[in-house]
N, C-alpha and C positions, 0 to 999 in steps of 0.2 A: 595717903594711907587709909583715911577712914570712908574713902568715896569706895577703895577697892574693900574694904571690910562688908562693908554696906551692899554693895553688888553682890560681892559673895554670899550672904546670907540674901537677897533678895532670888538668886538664881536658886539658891538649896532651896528655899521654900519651893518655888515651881518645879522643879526638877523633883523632887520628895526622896523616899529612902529608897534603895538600890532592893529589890525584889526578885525573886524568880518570877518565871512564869511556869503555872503550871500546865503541863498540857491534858488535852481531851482526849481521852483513850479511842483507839479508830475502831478495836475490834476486841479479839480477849488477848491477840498480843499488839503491842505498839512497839513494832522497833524503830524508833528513830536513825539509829547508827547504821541499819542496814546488815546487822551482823550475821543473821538468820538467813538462810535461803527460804523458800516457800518452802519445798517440802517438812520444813523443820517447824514452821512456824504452822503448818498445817496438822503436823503431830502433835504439837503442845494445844493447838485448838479442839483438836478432838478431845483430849482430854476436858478441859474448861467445858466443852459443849455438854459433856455426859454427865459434868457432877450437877449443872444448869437443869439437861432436861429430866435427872432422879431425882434432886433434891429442891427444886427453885432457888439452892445459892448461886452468886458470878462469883468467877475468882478469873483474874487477868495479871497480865505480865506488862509491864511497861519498861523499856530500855533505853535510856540517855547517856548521853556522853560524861554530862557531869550535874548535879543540881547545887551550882555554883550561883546564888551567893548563900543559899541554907547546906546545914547536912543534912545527910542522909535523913533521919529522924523527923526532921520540919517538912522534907519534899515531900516524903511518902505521904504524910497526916495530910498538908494540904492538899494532895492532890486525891489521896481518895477522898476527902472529905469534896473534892469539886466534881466528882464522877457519881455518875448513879447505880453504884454497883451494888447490887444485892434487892431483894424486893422491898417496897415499900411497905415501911412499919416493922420488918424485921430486922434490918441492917443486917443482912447473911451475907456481906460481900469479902473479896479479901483480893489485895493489890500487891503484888511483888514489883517492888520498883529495884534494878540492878544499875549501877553507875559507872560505865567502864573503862573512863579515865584515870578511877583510884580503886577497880574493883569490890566497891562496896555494895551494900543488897541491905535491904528493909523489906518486912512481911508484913502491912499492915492490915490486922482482923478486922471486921468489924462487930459490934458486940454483939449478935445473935450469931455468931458462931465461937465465940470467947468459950465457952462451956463446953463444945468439943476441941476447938484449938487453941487450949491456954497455951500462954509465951513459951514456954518453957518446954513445949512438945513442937511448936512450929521452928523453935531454935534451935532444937537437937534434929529435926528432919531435914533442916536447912544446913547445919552444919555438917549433918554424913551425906545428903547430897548437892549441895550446892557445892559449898565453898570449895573440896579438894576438886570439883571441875572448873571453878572460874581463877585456881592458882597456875593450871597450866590453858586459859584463855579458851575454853570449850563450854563454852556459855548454851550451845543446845543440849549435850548433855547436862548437865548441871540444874537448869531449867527444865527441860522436860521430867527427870528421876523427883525433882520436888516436887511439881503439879501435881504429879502420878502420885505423890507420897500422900501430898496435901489433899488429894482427888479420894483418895480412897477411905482416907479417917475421915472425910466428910459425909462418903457414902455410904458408911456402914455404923455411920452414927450421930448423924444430922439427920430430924424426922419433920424436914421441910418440905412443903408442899409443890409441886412440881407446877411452871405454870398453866392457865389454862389457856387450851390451845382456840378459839372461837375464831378467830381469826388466821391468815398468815401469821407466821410465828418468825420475828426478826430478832436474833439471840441480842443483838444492841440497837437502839430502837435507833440513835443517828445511820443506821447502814441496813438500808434496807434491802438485802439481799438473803438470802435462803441459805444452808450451807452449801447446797449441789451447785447454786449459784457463781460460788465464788471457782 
């Protein structure tokens, strides 16, 4: 009995604590599940692209199945905090992560844009458009009417610097593709 005790704690040490992973965003959306057609995910990027090249903030979409073993709340935080979203030195980014196993959704700001989108205006635009589209499973509406929502209080009142263009301009620098590109 104390050889299997022994074992067991000698394998939990190597094995360590049960984690998510978080992933690497591919574009301004990531759908994993597949749920999106292109055209749909091409709408929701034009949006992301315009508040990008008015303002220098990123804002992206990220779609998984489940962020099982954290909630909603831990996936979101770690995974913008593993993306480089927003410019350097300002933290202008902002991550919608949707979960569509148990229909949940997290807006994670980041603090240079807190001061146009405190919690409490991204949860009331999230709530009249997200959620009554993700109860009857229309995740591109739902999706697109929030960017568009969140796109527009950013552009008419975030006074971020657009970036500079000196080079090709790759909206995410792992994809280097143009958008006429794509």
């Amino acid at each position: 009995m104390r050889w299997c005790l022994l074992a067991l704690t000698v394998a939990l040490l190597f094995i360590g604590p049960v984690r998510a992973d978080y992933p690497k965003l591919e574009y301004y959306v990531t759908d994993q599940m597949d749920i999106l057609l292109m055209e749909e995910i091409y709408d929701i990027e034009s949006v992301c692209l315009e508040v990008e090249e008015g303002t220098g903030a990123q804002i992206a979409v990220l779609i998984v199945n489940s962020t099982y073993p954290d909630d909603i709340f831990t996936y979101t935080l770690k995974t913008f905090e593993g993306t480089e979203l927003g410019q350097e030195g300002k933290d202008d980014g902002l991550l919608m992560v949707i979960a569509t196993s148990t229909r949940e959704w997290r807006i994670e700001v980041g603090y240079g844009l807190e001061g146009v989108l405190p919690d409490i205006l991204v949860n009331r635009i999230a709530l009249e458009n997200l959620v009554p589209f993700l109860n009857v499973s229309d995740y591109y509406s739902g999706i697109y009417y929030t960017m568009e929502a969140i796109g527009s209080v950013i552009l008419e009142n975030y006074e971020g610097e657009p970036p500079k263009r000196d080079e090709p301009w790759y909206p995410i620098p792992c994809l280097p593709l143009l958008w006429w590109q794509l």
